[in-house]
N, CA and C of each residue as an Amber inpcrd file, in Angstrom:
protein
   264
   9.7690000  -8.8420000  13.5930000   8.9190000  -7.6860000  13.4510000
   7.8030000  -7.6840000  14.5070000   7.4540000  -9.0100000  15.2730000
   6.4280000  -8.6970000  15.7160000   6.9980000  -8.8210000  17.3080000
   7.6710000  -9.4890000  17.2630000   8.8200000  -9.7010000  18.9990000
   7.7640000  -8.7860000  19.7660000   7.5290000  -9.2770000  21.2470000
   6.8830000  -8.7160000  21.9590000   5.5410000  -8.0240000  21.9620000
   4.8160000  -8.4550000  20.9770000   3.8390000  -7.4380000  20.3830000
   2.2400000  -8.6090000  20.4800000   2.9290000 -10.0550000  21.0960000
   1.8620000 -11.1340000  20.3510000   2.0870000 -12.0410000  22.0160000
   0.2890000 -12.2450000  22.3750000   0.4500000 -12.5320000  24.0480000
  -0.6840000 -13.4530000  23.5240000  -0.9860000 -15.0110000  23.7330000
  -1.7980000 -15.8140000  24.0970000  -3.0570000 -15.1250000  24.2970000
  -4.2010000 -15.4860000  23.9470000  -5.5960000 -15.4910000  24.0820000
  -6.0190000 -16.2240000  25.3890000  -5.5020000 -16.8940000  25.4540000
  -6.1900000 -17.7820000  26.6940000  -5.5330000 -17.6270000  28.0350000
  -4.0900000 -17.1960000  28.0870000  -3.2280000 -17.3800000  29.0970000
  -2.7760000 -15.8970000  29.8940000  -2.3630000 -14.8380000  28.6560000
  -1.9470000 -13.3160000  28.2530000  -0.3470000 -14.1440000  28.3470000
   0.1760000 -15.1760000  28.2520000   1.5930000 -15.6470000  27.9920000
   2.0980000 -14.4050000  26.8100000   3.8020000 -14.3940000  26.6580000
   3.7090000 -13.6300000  25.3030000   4.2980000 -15.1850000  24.3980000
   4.1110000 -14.7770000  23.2910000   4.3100000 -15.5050000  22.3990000
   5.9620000 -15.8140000  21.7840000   6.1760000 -16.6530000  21.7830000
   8.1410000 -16.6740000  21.5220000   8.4590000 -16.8130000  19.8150000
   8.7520000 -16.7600000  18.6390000   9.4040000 -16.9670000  17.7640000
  10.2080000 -18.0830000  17.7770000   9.7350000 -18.6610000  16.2820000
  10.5330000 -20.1660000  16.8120000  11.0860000 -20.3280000  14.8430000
  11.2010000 -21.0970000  14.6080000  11.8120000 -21.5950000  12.8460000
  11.6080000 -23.3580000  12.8300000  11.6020000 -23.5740000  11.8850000
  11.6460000 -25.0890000  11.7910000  12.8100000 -25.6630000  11.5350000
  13.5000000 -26.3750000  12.2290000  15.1250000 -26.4190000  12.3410000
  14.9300000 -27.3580000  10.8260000  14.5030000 -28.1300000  10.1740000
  14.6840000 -29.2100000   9.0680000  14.3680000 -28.2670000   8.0470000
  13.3840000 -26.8170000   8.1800000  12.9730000 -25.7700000   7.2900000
  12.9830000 -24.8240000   7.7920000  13.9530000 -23.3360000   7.7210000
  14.0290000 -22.5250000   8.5440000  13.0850000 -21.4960000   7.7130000
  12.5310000 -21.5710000   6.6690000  12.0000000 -20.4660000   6.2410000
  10.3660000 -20.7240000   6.3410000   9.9230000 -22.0330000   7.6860000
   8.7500000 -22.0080000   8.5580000   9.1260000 -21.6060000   9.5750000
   8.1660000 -20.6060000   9.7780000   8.6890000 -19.4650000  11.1300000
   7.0600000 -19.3390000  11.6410000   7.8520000 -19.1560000  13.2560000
   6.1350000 -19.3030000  13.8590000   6.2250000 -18.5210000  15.1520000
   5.1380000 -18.3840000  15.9330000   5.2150000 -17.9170000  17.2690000
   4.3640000 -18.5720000  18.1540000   4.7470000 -19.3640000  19.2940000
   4.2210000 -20.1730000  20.0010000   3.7460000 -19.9190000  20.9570000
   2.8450000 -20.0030000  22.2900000   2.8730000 -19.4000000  23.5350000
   3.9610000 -20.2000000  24.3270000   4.4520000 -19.6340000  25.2510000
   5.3830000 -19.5520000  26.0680000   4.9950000 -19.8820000  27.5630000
   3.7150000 -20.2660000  27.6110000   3.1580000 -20.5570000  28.8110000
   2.5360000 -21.9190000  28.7730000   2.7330000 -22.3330000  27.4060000
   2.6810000 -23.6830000  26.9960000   3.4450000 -25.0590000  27.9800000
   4.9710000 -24.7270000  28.2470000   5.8260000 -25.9000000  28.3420000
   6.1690000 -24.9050000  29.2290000   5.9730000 -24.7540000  30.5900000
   6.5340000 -24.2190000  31.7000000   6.4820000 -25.1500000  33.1130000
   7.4220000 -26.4550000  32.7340000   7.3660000 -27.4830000  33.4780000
   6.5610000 -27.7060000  34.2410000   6.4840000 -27.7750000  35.3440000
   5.4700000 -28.4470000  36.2820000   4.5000000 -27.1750000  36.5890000
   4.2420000 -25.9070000  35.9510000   3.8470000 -24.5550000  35.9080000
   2.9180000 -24.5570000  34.7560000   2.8520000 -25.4000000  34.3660000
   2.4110000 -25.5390000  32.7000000   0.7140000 -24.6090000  33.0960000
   0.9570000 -23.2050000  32.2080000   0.0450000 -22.2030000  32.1390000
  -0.8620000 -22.4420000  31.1670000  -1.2610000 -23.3120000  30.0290000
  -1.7120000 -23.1780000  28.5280000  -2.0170000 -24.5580000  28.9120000
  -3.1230000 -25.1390000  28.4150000  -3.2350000 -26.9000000  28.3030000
  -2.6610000 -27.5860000  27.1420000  -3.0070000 -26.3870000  26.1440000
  -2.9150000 -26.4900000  24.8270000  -1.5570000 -25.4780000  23.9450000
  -1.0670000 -25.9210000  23.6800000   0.0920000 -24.9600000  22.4230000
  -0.5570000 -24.2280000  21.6600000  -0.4030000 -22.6130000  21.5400000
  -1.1700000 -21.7130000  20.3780000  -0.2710000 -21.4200000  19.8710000
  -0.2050000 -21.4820000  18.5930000   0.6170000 -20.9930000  17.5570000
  -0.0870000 -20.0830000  16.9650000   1.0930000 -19.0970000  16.1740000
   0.1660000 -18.7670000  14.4380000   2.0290000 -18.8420000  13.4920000
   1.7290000 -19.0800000  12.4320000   2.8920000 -18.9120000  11.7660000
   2.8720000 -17.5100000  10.8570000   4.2180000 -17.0030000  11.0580000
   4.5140000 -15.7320000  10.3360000   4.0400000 -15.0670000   9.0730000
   3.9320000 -16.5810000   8.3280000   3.6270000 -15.6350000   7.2600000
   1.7560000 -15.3940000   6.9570000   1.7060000 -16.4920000   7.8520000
  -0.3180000 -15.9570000   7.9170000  -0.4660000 -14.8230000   8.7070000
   0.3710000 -14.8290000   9.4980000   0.4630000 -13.1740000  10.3730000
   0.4850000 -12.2020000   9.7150000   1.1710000 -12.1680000   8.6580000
   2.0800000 -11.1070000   7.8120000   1.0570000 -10.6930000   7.0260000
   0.1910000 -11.5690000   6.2810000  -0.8050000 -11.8870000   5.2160000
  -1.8950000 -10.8790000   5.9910000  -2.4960000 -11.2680000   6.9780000
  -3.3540000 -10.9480000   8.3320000  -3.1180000  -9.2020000   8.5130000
  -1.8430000  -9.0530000   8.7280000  -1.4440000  -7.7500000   8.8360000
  -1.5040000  -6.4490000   7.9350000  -1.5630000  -7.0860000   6.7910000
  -1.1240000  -6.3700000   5.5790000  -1.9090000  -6.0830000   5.1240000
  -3.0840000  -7.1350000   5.2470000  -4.8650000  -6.7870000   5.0820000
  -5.6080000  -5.6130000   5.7400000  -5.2880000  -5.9140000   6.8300000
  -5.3200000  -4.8210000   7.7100000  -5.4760000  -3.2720000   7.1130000
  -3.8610000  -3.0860000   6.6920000  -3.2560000  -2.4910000   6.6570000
  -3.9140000  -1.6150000   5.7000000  -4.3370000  -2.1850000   4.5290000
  -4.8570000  -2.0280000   3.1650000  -5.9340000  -1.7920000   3.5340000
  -7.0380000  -2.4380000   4.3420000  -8.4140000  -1.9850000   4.4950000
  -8.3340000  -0.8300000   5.3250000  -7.6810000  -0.4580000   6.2780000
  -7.3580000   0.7870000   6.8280000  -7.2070000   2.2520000   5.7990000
  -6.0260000   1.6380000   4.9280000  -5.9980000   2.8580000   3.9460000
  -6.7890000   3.1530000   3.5400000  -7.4850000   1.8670000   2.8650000
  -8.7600000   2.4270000   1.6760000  -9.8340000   3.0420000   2.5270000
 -10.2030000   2.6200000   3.3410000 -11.1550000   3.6580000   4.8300000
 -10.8680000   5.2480000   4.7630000  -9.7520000   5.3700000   5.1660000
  -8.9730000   6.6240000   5.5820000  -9.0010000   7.6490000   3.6940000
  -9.0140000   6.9050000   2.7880000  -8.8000000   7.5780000   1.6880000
 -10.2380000   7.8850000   1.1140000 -11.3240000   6.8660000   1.3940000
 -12.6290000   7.1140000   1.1130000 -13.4220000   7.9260000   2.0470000
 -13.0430000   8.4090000   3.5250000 -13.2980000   9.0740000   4.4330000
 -12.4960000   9.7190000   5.2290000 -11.6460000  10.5460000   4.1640000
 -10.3780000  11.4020000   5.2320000 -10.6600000  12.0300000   6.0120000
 -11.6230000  12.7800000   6.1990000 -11.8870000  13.6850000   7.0090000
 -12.3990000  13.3970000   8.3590000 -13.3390000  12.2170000   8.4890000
 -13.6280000  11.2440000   9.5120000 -12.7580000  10.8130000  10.0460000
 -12.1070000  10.1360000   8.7400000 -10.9760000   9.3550000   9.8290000
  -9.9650000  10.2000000  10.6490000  -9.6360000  11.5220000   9.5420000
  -8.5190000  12.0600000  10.3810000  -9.1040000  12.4860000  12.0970000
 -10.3910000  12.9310000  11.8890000 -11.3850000  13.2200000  13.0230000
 -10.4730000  11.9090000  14.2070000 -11.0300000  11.0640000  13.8770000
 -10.9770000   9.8760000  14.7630000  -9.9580000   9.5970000  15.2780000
  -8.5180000   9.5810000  14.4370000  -6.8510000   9.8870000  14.7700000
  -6.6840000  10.6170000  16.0030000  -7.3030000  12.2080000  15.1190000
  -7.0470000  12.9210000  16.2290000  -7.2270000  13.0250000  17.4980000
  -8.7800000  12.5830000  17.5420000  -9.1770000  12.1260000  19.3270000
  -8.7460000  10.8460000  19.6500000  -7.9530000  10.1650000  18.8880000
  -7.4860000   9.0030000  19.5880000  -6.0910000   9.6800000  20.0560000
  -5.3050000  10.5890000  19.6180000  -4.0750000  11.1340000  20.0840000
  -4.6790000  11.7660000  21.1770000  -5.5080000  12.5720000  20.9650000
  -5.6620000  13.2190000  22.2600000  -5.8190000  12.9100000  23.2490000
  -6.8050000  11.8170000  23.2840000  -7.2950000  11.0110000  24.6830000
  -5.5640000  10.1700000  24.7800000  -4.7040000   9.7720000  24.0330000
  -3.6250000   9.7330000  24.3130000  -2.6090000  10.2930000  25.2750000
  -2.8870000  11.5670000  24.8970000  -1.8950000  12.5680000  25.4920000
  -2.0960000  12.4360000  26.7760000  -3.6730000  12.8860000  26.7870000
  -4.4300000  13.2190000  28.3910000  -3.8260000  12.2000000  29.4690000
C-alpha cells in the first residue's frame, strides 16, 4: 500500500519493503540507500515497520475527518484552493 510513497529523511533514498523471513507477518520498510556497497548513502539503516505505519496513518486519517466534520465549510474552503493552486 505504501510502495513508492516512503523516501528516507536523511538521504531522500526510497524506502524498500521487506518481511521477516522466520516471521512473515513482520513487515517493514527500510532505506535503500543504506547497503549500496562501496556507495553506501545512509550511515545508519531507517526503518519503520508496517503496522506502526498503518496505526500512524489511520490516525491521521481520523483526525482529518473529525476536522473536516467539525469545520466543513473551512475545510471544504481549503480543499478547494488546494485543487486549484493544483490545477494552475
Amino acid at each position: 500500500m505504501f510502495s513508492g510513497l516512503l523516501v528516507c529523511a536523511d538521504c531522500g533514498s526510497n524506502l524498500w519493503y521487506h518481511f521477516n523471513q522466520a516471521n512473515p507477518n513482520i513487515q517493514y520498510f527500510n532505506c535503500s540507500g543504506y547497503n549500496k556497497g562501496n556507495r553506501k548513502i545512509c550511515n545508519s539503516t531507517h526503518y519503520i515497520r508496517v503496522d506502526f505505519l498503518e496505526k500512524v496513518v489511520l490516525g491521521e486519517i481520523r483526525r482529518l475527518t473529525k476536522l473536516a466534520t467539525q469545520y466543513e465549510s473551512e475545510f471544504a474552503k481549503i480543499v478547494m484552493g488546494y485543487s486549484i493552486k493544483k490545477a494552475q
